[in-house]
Residue, then its C-alpha position, 0 to 999 in steps of 0.5 A: x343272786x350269784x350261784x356256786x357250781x359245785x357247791x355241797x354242804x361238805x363244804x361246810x366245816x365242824x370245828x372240834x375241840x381237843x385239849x381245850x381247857x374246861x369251862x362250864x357249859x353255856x346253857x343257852x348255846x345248847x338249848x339254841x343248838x338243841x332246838x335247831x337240831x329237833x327240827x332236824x331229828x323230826x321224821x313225823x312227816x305227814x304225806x299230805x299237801x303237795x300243791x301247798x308245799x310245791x306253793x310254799x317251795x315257789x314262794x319261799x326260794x323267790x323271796x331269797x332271790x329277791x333278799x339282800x341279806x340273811x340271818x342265819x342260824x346253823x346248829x350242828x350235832x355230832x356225838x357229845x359235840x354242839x356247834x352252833x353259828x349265828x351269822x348275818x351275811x350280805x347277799x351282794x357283796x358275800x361279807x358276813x360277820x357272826x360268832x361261833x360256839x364249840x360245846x363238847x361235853x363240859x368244854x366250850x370255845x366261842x370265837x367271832x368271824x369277820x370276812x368282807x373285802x377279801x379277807x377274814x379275821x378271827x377274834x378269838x381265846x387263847x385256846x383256839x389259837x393254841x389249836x390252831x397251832x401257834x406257841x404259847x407266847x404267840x397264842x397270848x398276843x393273839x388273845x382278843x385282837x382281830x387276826x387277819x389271814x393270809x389270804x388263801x388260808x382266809x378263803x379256806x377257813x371262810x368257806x367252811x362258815x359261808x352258809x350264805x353260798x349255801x343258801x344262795x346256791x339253791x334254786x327251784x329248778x333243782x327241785x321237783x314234785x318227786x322230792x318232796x317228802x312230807x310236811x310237820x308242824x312247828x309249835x308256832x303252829x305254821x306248816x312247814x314242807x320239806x323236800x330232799x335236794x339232791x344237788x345238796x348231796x346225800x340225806x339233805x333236805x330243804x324245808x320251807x314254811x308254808x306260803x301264807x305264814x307271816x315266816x322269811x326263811x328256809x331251813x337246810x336239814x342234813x342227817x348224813x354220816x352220824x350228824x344232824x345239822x340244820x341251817x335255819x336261813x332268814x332272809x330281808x330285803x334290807x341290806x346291811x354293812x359288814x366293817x373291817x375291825x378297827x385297826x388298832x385292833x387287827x394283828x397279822x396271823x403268823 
């Protein structure tokens, strides 16, 4: 599993909308979004378990090491704005593929992502091309098709999406007894333990279920600068291929 020196979660990027054309909310975006970042908002921690979390600590970062791909789900909540991400990433090669949904207040905008061989394409609406500062005609060939990038601005915006680094970026040597903060309960009724990750950067924590749950995952927790993000990563031992777009579907970003 490869590891990124330097690696921080302001790393990761929040897409705001502004002059986007009003549609009505997608209710089970927010309600996904929301449940994400109730875990987040959670500071109910009991003190107790420390053997139990350092186990459920040991156990759940060897069984990322070991997975060779993740499904991830990263809610972010800052003010009126939701954003959420749903990705299924390759841990061998770094290609992903995913959707990500932009709420803010009646407004929404959804665009797919694809990065794999080095380059990133982005199928979007017209808004989001209108955003990202193409002309109306520009904006309408663009409606619906795979842009590719250029490459360097296609490293830039993949970067701000690649939880996958994120995650692999963790390790149990960052982490000792001192960091651990408490543990909660989740309806399903599993224990989880959370622990602060200082190389995470400030108010970010690691949270993992306990070690005899039937649960593959981990939760990333950040509640710094005003916004409560949560990246629930789950993992699988079983690979899973990330396709370029078909060409007839590919235009050239401009």
């Amino acid at each position: 599993m490869r590891r990124l020196a330097g690696l921080s979660w302001s790393t990761i990027g929040l897409f705001v909308l502004s002059g986007c054309s009003q549609e009505a909310p997608d209710h089970t975006i927010s309600s996904q979004a929301e449940a994400l970042i109730a875990v987040g908002e959670n500071d109910e921690l009991s003190e107790l378990g420390i053997d139990d979390a350092e186990l459920a600590l040991t156990s759940a970062l060897d069984g990322l090491e070991s997975a060779s791909s993740l499904s991830i789900s990263a809610a972010v909540k800052s003010n009126e704005l939701f954003q959420l991400t749903k990705l299924e990433y390759d841990i061998d090669t770094g290609a992903f593929t995913g959707r990500i949904s932009v709420l803010e207040n009646s407004e929404m905008l959804e665009f797919n992502i694809i990065r794999t061989h080095g380059l990133t394409w982005v199928e979007a609406p017209r808004e989001y091309w209108i955003l990202a500062g193409y002309d109306a005609d520009g904006a309408a060939d663009a409606e619906g098709m795979n842009v590719v990038f250029e490459k360097s601005s296609g490293d830039s915006l993949a970067q701000q999406y690649d939880y996958g680094a994120l995650a692999q970026s963790l390790s149990l040597e960052d982490f000792s007894s001192e960091d651990y903060e408490g543990q909660y309960t989740v309806s399903s009724s599993t224990e989880w333990f959370r622990f602060s990750w200082p190389l995470g950067g400030e108010d970010v924590f690691l949270d993992v279920p306990d070690s005899t749950a039937d649960t593959r995952a981990v939760s990333l927790v950040s509640t710094a600068q005003g916004a409560v993000s949560v990246v629930s990563i789950e993992f699988s031992e079983a690979p899973i291929d990330v396709d370029a777009p078909a060409p007839e579907t590919v235009l050239d970003s401009r």
